[in-house]
C-alpha atoms as one frame of an Amber mdcrd trajectory, in Angstrom:
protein
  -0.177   0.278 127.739  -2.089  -3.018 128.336  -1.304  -6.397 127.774  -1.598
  -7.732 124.384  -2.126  -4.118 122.477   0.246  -4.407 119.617   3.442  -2.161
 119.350   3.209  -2.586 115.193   4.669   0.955 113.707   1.495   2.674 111.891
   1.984   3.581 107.780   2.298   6.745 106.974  -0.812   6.163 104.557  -2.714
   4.912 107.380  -4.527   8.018 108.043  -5.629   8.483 104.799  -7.137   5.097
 105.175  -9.499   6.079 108.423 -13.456   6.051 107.242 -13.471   8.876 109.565
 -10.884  11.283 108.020 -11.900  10.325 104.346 -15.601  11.017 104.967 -14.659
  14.469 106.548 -12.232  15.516 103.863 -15.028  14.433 101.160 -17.371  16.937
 103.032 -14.307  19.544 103.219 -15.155  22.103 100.330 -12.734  22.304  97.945
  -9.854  25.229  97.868 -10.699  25.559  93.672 -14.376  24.695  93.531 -16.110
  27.185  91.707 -13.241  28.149  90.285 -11.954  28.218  86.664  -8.456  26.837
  85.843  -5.808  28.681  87.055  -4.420  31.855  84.898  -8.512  32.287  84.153
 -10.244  35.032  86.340 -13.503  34.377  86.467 -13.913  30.379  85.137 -13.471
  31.869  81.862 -10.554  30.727  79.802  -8.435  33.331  77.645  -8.193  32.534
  74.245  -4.876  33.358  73.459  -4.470  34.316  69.659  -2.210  32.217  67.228
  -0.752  32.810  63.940   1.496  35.542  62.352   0.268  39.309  63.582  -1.591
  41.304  61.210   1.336  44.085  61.108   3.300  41.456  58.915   0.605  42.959
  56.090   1.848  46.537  56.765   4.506  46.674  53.949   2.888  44.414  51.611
  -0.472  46.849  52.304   1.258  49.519  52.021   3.157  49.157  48.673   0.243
  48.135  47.592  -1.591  51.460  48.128   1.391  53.647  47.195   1.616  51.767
  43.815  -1.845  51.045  43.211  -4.075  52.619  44.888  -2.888  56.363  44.866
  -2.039  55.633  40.567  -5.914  54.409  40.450  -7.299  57.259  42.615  -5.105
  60.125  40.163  -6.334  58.297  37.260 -10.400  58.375  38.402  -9.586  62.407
  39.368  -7.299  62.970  35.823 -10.516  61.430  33.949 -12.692  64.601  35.172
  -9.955  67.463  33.635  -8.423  68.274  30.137  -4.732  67.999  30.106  -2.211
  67.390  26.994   0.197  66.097  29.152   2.222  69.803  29.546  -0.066  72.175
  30.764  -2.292  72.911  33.699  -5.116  70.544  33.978  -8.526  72.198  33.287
 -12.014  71.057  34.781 -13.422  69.966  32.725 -16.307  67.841  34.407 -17.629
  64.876  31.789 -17.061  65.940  28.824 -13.958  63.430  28.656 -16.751  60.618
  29.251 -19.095  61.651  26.327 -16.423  61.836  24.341 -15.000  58.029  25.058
 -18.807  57.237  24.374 -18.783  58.395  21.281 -15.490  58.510  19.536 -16.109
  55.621  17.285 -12.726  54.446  17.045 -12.906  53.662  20.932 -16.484  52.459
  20.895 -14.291  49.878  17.666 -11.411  49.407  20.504 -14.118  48.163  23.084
 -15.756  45.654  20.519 -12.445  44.304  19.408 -11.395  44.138  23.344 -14.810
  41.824  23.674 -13.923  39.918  20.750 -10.137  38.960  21.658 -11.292  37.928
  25.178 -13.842  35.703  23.612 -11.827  34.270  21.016  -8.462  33.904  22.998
 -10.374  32.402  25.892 -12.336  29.756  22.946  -8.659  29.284  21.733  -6.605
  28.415  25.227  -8.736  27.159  27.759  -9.538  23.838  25.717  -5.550  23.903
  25.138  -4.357  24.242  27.768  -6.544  22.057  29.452  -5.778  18.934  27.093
  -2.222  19.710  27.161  -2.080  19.753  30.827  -4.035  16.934  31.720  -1.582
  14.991  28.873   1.242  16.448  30.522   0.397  15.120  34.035   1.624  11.626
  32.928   4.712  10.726  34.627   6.138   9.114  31.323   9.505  10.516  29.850
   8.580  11.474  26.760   5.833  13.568  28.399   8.222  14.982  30.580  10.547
  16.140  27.836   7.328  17.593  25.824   6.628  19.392  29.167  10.438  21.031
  29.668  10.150  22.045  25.411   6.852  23.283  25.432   7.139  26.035  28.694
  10.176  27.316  26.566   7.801  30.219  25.678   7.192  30.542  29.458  11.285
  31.993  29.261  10.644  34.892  26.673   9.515  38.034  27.440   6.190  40.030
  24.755   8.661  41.957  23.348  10.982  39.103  21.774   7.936  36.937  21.065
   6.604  39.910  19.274   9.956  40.858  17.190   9.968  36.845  16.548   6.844
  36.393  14.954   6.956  39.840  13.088   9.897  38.342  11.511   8.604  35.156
  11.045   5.626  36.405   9.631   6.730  38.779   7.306   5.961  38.092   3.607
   9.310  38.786   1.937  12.017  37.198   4.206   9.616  34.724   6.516   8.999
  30.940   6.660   7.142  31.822   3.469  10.287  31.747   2.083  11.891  29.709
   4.278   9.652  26.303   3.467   8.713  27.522  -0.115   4.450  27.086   0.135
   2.051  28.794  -1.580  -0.533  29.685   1.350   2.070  31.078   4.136   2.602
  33.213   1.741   0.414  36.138   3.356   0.473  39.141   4.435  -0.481  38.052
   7.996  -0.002  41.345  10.183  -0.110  43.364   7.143  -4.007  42.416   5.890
  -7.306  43.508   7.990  -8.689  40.030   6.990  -5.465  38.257   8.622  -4.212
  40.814  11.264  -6.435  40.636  14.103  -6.525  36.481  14.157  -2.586  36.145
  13.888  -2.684  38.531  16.758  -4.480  35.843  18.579  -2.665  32.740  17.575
   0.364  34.718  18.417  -1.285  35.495  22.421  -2.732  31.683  22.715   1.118
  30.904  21.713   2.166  33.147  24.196   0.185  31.997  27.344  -1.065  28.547
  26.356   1.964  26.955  28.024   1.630  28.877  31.929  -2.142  27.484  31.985
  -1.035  24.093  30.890   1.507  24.515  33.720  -1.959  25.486  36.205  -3.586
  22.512  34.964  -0.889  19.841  35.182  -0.056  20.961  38.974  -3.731  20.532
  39.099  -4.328  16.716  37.580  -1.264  15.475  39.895  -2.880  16.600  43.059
  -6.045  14.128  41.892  -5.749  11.195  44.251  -5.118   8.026  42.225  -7.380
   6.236  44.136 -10.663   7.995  42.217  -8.727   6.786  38.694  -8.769   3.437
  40.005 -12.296   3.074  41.775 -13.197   4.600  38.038 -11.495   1.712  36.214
 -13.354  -0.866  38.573 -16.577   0.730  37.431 -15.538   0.405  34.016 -14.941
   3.820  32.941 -12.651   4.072  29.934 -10.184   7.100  29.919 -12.814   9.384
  27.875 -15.282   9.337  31.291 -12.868   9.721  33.245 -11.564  13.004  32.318
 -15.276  13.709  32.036 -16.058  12.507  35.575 -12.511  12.398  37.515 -10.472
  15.137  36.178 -12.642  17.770  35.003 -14.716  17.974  38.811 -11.587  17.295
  40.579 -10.112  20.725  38.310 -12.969  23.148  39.086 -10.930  25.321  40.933
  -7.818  25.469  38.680 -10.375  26.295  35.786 -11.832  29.388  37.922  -8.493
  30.571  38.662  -7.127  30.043  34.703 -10.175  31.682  33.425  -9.617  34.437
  35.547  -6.524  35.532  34.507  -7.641  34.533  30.794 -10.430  36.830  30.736
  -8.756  39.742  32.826  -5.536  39.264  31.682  -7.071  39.986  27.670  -7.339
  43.339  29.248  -3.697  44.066  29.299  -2.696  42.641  25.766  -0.518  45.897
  24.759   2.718  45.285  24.662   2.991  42.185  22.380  -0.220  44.165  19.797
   1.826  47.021  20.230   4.973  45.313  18.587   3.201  43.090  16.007   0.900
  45.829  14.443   0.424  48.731  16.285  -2.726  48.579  16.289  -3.167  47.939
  12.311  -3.740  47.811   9.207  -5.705  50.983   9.990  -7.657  49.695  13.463
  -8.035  46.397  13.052  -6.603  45.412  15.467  -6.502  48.592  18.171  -8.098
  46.547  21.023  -8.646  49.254  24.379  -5.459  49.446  26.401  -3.705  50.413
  22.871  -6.609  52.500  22.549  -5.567  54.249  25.838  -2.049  54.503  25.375
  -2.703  56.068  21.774  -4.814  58.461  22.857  -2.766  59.825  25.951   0.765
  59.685  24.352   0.323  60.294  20.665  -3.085  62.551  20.546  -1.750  63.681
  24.138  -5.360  63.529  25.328  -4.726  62.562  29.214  -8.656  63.080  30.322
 -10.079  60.599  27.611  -7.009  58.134  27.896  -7.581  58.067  31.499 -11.330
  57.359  31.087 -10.583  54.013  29.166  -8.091  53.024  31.828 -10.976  53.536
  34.549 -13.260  51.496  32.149 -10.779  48.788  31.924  -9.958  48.533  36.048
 -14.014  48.498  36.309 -14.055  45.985  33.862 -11.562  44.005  34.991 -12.744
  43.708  38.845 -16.373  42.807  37.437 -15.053  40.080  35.906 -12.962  39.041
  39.183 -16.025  39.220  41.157 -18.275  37.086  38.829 -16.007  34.195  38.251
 -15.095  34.305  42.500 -18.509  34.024  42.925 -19.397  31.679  40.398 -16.598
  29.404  41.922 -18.571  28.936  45.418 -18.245  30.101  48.655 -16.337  26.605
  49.791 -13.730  27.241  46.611 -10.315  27.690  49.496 -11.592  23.891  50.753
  -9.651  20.980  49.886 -10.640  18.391  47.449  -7.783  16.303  48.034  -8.270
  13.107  49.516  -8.008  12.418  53.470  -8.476  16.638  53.432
């Protein structure tokens, strides 16, 4: 050691510090270069999947096919073969077909079918809309309206039929009750009368769960679009017109579907009020279909018109999915 060369300890970082040793380890290839991150063979990342596992569909799926799908399958197979319900079912090819086409009392159950769906859908969608959009309000006296008026939403077809027989009924019903001339009808019991008080007693019926569709509906409509509205100068009438009704495109596809598909399925509550008089006038299809299979005991016919009204049902699924866009599960909520 010569004189004057400092004794001063060296820093354990001091190495790092050299020129020398940083400009070799910056030409030092790296361990990972070239490499993808670790866990990924190959630079390519694995794209691990999230979200339930498709065997959580496996009971759901298959209830659904034991239930539904093998009925709908023996139905389509039953509507090929003659069988009274006893017997051994006969081949019998399409002769169950041509006769569906031109029994005249089903080709009369397939125009009255058309006819309810049209008239019930005229009757409750403007109903239920108005009702639900007035029932969105969070004032108390629309609150209370909204508890009394989903009452209905509590009874099952068969008491709202055995109601409103009795009600109806020209000897003992509110006729009597309120003493005026014009209730005094024979509402189930005339062909003029029958099939319309069928469908004031269905709009009753179902009015209130599509009011329920439409209020949910209005409250998810950000306020904010009321009040940019208001600063335009809109009065209430445009704003339903240009706020509420866009803003409720999706609720209305979804109402109108079960509307029009659920007028398919209108038995039980016809069945109770009229049976499907005075005479037909009011034998819509799916009475049609259960009249024909369990009190004519003609299974290959009856099955027919239930294969008619699946088909017919599905179309009408289809349309109305379609005709609700292909962005209709997309959010028009605010912020979204």
């Amino acid at each position: 050691m010569t004189a004057g060369q400092s004794h001063a300890p060296q820093h354990p970082g001091a190495a790092a510090a050299d020129p020398a040793a940083a400009s070799h380890e910056g030409t030092a290839p790296s361990r990972n270069a070239g490499r993808g991150p670790v866990g990924s063979p190959g630079g390519r990342r694995k794209h691990l999947k999230t979200g339930p596992s498709n065997w959580l569909l496996a009971p759901a799926l298959s209830f659904f096919g034991v239930f539904a799908l093998l009925p709908l399958a023996g139905v389509v197979v039953l509507s090929f073969f003659a069988w009274d319900g006893l017997g051994t079912p006969q081949f019998a090819g399409l002769a169950a077909w041509f006769q569906v086409f031109q029994d005249p009392v089903t080709l009369n159950a397939m125009w009255l079918t058309l006819l309810l769906t049209v008239l019930s859908y005229a009757v409750q969608f403007p109903l239920s809309l108005l009702l639900g959009a007035f029932m969105a309000g969070h004032q108390r006296y629309r609150e209370v309206f909204s508890i009394l008026y989903f009452l209905p939403l509590l009874f099952s077809a068969a008491a709202v039929g055995i109601a409103f027989k009795a009600l109806l009924d020209p000897n003992f019903g509110i006729s009597r009750a309120f003493g005026l001339d014009f209730l005094r009808q024979d509402w189930l019991g005339s062909p003029n009368f029958a099939f319309y008080t069928v469908i004031m007693v269905i709009s009753w019926s179902f009015v209130p769960f599509h009011s329920l569709l439409y209020q949910a509906g209005v409250r998810q409509i950000p306020k904010s679009m009321y009040e940019a509205a208001t600063l335009d100068g809109a009065g209430r009438v445009r704003q339903f017109f240009n706020v509420t009704l866009p803003q409720l495109k999706y609720t209305i596809v979804t109402s109108s579907t079960l509307m029009l598909v659920g007028s398919l399925t209108y038995f039980d509550l016809v069945f109770i009020l009229t049976m499907g008089g005075p005479g037909n006038a009011t034998r819509i299809l799916p009475l049609d279909m259960y009249l024909t299979g369990f009190r004519s005991y003609q299974m290959g016919p009856a099955s027919v018109i239930a294969v008619i009204l699946v088909a017919v049902g599905l179309t009408l699924s289809l349309i109305l999915n379609r005709a609700s866009g292909s962005d209709r599960m997309e959010s028009q909520m605010e912020g979204a």
